[in-house]
N, C-alpha and C positions, 0 to 999 in steps of 0.2 A: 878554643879561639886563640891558642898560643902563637897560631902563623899568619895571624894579623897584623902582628905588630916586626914582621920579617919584610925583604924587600929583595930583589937582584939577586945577591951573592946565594939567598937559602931558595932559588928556585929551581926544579926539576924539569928540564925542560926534554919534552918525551914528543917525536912526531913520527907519525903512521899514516902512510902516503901520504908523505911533503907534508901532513896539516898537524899541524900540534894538538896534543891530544885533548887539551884544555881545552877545546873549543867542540868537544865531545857534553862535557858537566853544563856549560852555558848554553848551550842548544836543548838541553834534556831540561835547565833551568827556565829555558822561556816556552816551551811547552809547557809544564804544568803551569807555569805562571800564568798564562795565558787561558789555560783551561779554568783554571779556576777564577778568573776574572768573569769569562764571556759564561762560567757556568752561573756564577751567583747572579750575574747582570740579566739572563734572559729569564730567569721567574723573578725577577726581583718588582716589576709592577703589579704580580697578581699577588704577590705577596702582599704590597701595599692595601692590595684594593680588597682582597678576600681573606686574610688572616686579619690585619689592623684596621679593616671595614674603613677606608677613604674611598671617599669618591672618586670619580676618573678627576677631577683637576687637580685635587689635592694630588694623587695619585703620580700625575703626569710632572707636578712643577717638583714633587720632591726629588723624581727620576733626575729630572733636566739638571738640577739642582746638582746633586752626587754628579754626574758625569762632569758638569762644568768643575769640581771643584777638581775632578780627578786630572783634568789637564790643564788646573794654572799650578799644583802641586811642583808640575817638572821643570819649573823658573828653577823654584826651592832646591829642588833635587841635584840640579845642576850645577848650581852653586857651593852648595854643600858638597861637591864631589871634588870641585876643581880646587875650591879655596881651601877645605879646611879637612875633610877625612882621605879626599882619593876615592877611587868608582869603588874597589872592593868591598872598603869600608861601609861606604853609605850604601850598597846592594844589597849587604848582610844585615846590618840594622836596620834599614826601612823594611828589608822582608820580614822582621824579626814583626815588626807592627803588624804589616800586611796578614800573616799569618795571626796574628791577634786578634785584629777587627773580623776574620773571616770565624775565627771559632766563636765571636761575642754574636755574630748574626746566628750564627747556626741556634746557639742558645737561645736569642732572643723569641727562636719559631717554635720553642717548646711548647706548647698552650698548656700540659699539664702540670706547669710550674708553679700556674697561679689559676688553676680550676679547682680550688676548693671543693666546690659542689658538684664537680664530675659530669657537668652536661655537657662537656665538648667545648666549652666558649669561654675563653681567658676572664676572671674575675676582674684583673687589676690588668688594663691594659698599658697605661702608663707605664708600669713597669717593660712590657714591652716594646714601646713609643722607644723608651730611653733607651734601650738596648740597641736598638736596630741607631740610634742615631749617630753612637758611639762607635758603633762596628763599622759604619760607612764611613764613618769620619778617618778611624785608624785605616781602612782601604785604600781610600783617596788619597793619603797623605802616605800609603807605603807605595800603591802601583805608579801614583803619578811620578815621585821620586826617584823611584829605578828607571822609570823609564827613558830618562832621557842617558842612563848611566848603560845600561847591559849592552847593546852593540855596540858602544863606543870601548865598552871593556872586551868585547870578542876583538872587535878589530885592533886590540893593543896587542894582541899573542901573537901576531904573525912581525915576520922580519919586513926586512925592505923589501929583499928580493923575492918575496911571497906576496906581489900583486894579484897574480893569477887566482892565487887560493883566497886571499883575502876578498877578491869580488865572487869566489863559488860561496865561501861562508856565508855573505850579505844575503843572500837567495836562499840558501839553505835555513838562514834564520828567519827570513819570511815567511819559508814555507812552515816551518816550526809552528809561528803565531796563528795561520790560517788551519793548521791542522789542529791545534789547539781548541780553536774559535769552534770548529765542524764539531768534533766531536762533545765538547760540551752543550752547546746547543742543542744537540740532540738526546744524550742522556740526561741532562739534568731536569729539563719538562716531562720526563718519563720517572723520574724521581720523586718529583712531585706529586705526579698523578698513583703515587702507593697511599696506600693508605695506613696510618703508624698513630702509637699513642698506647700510656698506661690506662687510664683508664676509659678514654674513647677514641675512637677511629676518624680520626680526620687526614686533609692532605697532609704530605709528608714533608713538609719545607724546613724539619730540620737534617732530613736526608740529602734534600737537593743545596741544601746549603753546607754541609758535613762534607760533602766528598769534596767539593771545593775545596774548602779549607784542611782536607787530607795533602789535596793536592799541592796546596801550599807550602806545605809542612815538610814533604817528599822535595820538592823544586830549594826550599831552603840548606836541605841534609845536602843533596846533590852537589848545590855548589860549594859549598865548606869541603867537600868530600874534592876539591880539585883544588884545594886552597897552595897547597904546592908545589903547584905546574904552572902557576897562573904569573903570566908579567904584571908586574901592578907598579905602576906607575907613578911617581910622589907628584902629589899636586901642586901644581905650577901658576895660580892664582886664577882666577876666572875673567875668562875674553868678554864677557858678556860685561860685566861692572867697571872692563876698563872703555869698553864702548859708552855704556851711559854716562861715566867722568868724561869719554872726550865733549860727547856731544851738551852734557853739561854746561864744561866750560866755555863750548863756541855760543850757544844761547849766551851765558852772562858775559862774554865777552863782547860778545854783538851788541848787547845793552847799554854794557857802560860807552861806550863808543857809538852810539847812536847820533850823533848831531852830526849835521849836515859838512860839517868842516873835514870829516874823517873821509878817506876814498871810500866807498863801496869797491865789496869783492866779486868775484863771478859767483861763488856758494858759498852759503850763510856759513858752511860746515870750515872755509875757510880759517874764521877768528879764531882756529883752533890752535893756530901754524906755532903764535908764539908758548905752547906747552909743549904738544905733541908732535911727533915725527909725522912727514907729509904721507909716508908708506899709510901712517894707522888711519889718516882722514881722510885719505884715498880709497880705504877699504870700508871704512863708514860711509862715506856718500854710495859708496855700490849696493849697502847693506840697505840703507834706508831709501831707495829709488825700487827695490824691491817689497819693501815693508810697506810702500805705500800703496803696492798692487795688491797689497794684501786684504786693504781698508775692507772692499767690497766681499771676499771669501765667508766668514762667519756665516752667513743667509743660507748657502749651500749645508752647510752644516748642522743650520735652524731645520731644513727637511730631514738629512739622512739619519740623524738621531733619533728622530721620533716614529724608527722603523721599531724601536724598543718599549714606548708609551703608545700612541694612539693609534697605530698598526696593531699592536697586541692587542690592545684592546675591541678592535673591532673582529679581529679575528676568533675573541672570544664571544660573540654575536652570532658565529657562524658557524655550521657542520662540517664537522672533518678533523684531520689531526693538524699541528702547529706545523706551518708552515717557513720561520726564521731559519733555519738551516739550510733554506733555496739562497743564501747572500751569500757565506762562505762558499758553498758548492757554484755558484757563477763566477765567482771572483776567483776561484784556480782553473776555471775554464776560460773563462772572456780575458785573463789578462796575455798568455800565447796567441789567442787569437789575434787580438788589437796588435801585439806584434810581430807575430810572424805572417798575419795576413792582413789587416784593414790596412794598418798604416801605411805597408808596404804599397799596395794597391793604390791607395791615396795618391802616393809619390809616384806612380808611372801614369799617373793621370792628370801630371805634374801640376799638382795642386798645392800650393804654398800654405800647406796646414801646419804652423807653428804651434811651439808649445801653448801658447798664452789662446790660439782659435781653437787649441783643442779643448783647456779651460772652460773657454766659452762655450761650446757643446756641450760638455760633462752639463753645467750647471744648467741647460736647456732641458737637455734629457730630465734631468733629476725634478723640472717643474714640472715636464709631463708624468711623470712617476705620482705626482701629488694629485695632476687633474685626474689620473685613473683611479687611485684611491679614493677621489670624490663622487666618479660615477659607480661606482662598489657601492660607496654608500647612499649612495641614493637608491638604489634596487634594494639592501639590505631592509634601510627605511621604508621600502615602499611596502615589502615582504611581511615586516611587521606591523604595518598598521593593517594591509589584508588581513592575517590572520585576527589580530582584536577586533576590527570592525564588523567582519562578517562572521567568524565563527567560534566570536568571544573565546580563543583561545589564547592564555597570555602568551610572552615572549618567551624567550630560550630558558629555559633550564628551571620555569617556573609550575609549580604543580597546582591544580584545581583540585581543592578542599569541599567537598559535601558533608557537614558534620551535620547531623541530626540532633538535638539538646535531650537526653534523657536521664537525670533530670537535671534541670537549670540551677544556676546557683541562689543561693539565698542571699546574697546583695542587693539593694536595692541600685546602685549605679557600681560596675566593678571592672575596670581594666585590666588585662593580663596579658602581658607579653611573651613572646618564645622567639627563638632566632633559629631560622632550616635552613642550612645552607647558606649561609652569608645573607639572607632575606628576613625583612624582617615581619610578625605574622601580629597583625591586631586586635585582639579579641575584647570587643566593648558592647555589654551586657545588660538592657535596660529591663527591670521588672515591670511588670505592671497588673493589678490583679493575678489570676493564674496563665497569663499569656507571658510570653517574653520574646522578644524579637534578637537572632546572634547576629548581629552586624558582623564579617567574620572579610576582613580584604588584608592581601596581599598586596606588601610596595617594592615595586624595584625602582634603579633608577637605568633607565636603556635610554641610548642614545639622547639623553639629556631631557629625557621624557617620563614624567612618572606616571605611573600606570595604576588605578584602583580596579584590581581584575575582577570582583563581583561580589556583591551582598550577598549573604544567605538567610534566609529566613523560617525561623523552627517553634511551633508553637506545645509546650508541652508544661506539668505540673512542676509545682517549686521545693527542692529539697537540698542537694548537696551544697557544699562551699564554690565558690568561686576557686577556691586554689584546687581543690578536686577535680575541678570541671575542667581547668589548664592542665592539668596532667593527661584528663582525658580526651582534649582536642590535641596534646602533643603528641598521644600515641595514634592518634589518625592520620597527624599532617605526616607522621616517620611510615604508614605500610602505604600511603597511594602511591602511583605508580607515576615515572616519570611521562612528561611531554615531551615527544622528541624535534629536538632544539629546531633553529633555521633551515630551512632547504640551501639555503645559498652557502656551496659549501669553499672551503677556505684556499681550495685550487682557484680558485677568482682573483685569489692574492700576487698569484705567481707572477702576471705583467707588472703590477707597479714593483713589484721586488729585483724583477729582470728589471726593469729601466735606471731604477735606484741604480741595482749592481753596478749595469752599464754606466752609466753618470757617472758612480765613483773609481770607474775603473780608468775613463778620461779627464775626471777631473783631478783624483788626489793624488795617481801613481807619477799624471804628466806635472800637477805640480810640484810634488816632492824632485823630481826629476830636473824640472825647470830650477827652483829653489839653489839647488846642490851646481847647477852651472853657473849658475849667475852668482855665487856668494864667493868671497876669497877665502885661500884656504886654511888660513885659521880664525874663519868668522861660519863656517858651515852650524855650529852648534848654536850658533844666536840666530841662524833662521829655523832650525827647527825649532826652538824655541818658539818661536814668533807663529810659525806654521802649529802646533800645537796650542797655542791662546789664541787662535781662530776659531777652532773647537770648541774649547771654554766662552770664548763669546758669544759663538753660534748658539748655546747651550740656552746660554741665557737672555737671548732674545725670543727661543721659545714662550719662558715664564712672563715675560711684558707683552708679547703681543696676545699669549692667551688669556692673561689675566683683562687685558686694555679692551679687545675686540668683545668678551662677553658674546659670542654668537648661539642662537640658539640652538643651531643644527652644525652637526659634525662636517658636513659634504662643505659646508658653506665655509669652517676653519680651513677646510683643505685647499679650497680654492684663493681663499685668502692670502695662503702660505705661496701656492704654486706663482701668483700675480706678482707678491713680493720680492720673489726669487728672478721672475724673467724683468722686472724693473733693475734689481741690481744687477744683473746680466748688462743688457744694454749701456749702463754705465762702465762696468768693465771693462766692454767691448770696447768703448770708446778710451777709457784708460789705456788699455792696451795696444792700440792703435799710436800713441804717441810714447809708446815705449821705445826706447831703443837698446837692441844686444850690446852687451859688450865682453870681452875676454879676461878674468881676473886677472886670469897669471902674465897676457900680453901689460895689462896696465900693472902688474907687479912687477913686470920688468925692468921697466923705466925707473922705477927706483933703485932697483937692483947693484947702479955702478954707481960707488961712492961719488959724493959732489959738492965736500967741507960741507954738509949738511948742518951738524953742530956751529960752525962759526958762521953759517947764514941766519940759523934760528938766531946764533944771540945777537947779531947784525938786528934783523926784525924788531927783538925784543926792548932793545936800547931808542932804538927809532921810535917805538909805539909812547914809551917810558916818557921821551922826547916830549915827543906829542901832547902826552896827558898832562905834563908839568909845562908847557908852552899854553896850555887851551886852560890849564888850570888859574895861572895871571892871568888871560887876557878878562877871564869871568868877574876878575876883581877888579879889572878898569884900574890899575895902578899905575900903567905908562901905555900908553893908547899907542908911539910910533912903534913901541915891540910888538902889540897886537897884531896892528898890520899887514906886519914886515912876516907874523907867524901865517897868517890870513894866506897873504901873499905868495907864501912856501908852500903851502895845503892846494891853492890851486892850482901853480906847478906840478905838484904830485901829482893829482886828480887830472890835467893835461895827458902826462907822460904815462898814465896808467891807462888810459883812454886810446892811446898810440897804439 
């Protein structure tokens, strides 16, 4: 770590065709990074629900929960780059976590850690509760942190005259993330599905969690491994804290100055004039006329996430292989498309489809996306109660137990529990004379539904123990043979995944796109910011509205969501409709030619000064004709300001 603490003079600057070669290590750095995020993320709810035995809501809110925390971390991140370490710095350290919280999960999926007694099923599961908490905790607080830092530190390698290459890199590191994204989605649920362990064979979630966190570990070497090619930049304090100081001080300035004797401004952001330069509150009012189109965004975001919780999960309902690697694989096909053919098309059919109506669309789409995952579930639903009603077959992945009692136990009242499969098995045993009846049910919980799939009844003579007689109902429930699961198989998924895709492909690329036109240009990182805790909000409107609604059917959350979405659509719609474009760099212009700016502010500030010590006597009624006479000068002003 000796070339940490170097700068300028010690760097090696190497380029091969025109691109420096440093932008080789940070490309190869957001691949693995990226792999190893979207790997631990997509078994990371059946993790919840079939190692740590949660329910689908527990399940769902702790997913939403980790995701929101991972995108308000990139405030933090950003901060700590700009003010106090520099991007290099804080990308090596936070990944120095990242890679820690990824090895503490891998750990936490051991079950043979804490299986004392060797039947497959963690003793002490608290101990793994707290593992997993601490490992999401240190992820969220490593990926969110880089991430507002790694493209901002690719785009520092290139010179001026390196526009051309510095807009191929931005594409090149897209495509990096989405390659990333594909290819762990698809190996790491295939990781899962092995089966590993010292002393029993269960899924394998410290594999799918392990290569991750390899990958980690590779993405961290990598870029240390470029640490002397790399421009790195002294940090130059954070745009974002001196935004909140301005607007800050225009809120308490507007305050103190509240009484009716003071002229009113044209914007509130004005009473900023006498601290700050009119350039920086010029660039904040641009900043916050976009923030506030932002209000309505989060909702969109309450759907597309939960293509990770209640998508998953339904899909584990259904027959077929996992189908989350159809999003990556539409999103590097649909976004050419949308460019080099819809939009285009759009435009010779000269249709004034603006960034902000196409917005609108994305988040239309993406409700229809939810109303099809509602009618899934209703077939799904409907499928399963067929099967239970008419030919008492239980639900997916559940087995039918015939045990015959030979011989019953000698308790008179004796409960025995066993856990198959993530299921749990009730064995409650009433003597009676030489009869005994095995009450013998199996409980899942499906679609928010619990199932008592069938008594059994065995009449025979009394001798063994009750712990004898569970060993010997345990070696019956392990040879019967499986049910095969749902007919409705998980190709039914692919529309509402296509519509999601589509929706995110109009709604997040045109608004990152819109975002980056409309922001000045050194306030672009305080809307990705902002753009970013839309995310995190979205996340967490999940956890209220599913915690609040309590519904008792799946189709009917969905439809809930989809209703949601298309209500704050049409306020949007109407937001945006009184939006008006404007050009940064045209209104940066205007400030551009010097205009004794300084001896105007202090002009203002003496005037204001004026004011307060004028309005300060008059409150004490000490000489009523100066009052007046101050009275008198205030509406003057308030005249000529009006002119």
């Amino acid at each position: 770590f000796a070339d940490l603490q170097h700068r300028g003079p010690t760097r090696v600057s190497v380029d091969v065709c025109g691109y420096p070669l440093s932008i080789f290590f940070i490309v190869v750095n957001e691949f693995c990074e990226r792999f190893s995020y979207y790997g631990m993320r997509a078994v990371l709810v059946l993790y919840f629900r079939y190692f740590l035995k949660w329910d689908d809501d527990l399940a769902t809110s702790i997913y939403h929960t980790f995701i929101a925390l991972c995108y308000l971390t990139p405030i933090l991140g950003a901060i700590v780059a700009d003010s106090w370490l520099g991007k290099f710095k804080t990308i090596v350290y936070l990944s120095i976590v990242y890679t820690v919280g990824q090895v503490v999960m891998a750990v936490s999926a051991i079950h043979d850690i804490t299986d004392t007694d060797r039947d497959g099923t963690p003793d002490n599961m608290t101990f793994h509760v707290a593992m997993s908490m601490v490992g999401l905790f240190l992820i969220a607080l490593g990926t969110g942190g880089i991430k507002p830092c790694v493209a901002a530190f690719g785009g520092d390698q290139f010179e001026d005259h390196q526009e051309k290459q510095r807009s191929t890199f931005f594409s090149i590191f897209y495509l990096s993330i989405n390659a990333g994204s594909l290819l762990s989605t698809v190996i790491t649920p295939i990781l899962r599905g092995q089966e590993c362990g010292i002393h029993s064979q269960q899924k394998c979630y410290p594999l799918a969690f392990g290569v991750p966190a390899a990958l980690m570990v590779v993405a961290l070497i990598v870029f240390i491994m470029g640490s002397g090619m790399y421009n790195k930049t002294a940090p130059k304090g954070n745009i974002m804290l001196e935004v909140c100081k301005c607007i800050g001080f225009a809120i308490k300035n507007r305050f103190r100055h509240r009484s009716k004797t003071f002229p009113k401004r044209e914007h509130w952001m004005d009473w900023a004039h006498e601290k700050y330069d009119k350039l920086l509150v010029a660039q904040v009012k641009m900043v916050l006329k976009v923030l506030f189109l932002y209000i309505p965004l989060p909702m969109f975001w309450t759907l597309f996430d939960q293509q990770g919780s209640r998508w998953t999960l339904q899909a584990t309902t259904m027959d077929g292989n996992f189908v989350r690697t159809v999003n990556p694989i539409l999103i590097l096909a649909l976004v050419p498309i949308m460019d080099s053919l819809v939009y285009p098309l759009i435009k010779k059919c000269h249709l004034n489809f603006t960034p902000l109506k196409r917005m609108t669309v994305g988040m239309l789409i993406a409700a229809l996306a939810f109303v099809a995952a509602a009618l899934l579930q209703l077939q799904i639903d409907v499928s399963i109660y067929s099967i239970y009603t008419h030919t008492y077959t239980p639900p997916p992945h559940i087995h039918i137990v015939y045990i015959h009692i030979h011989p019953p136990p000698t308790h008179t009242y004796s409960p025995c529990w066993a856990v198959y499969q993530g299921f749990t098995a009730c064995f409650l045993f009433a003597v009676s004379d030489c009869v005994v009846k095995a009450h013998v049910g199996l409980f899942t919980r499906v679609l928010k539904h619990v199932f008592l799939l069938f008594p059994v009844y065995s009449f025979c003579s009394n001798s063994v123990s009750c712990v004898d007689y569970c060993v010997q109902c345990w070696q019956a429930i392990q040879v019967v043979e499986d049910i095969k699961p749902n007919t409705i198989h998980m190709g039914w998924q692919i529309p509402q995944y296509f519509l999601m895709t589509a929706g995110e492909v109009v709604f997040s690329v045109t608004g990152l796109e819109f975002s980056y036109s409309q922001a000045p240009s050194n306030m672009k990182s305080v809307l990705q910011a902002g753009w970013l805790f839309t995310v995190a909000v979205g996340n967490i409107i999940v956890l209220i509205v599913a915690e609040a609604a309590q519904l008792p059917d799946q189709w009917a959350e969905y439809i809930l969501f989809a209703s949601l979405l298309a209500v704050v659509c049409i306020v949007f719609a109407v937001m945006s409709y009184f939006y008006t474009y404007t050009d940064p760099a045209e209104i940066e212009a205007q400030f551009s030619q010097p205009e004794h700016e300084p001896e105007e502010k202090k002009r203002d500030r003496v005037e204001m000064e004026r004011k307060d010590s004028d309005c300060s006597k008059s409150s004490k009624g000490s000489d009523k004709k100066k009052r007046d006479s101050v009275v008198e000068q205030h509406n003057q002003d308030v005249k000529q300001s009006k002119m």
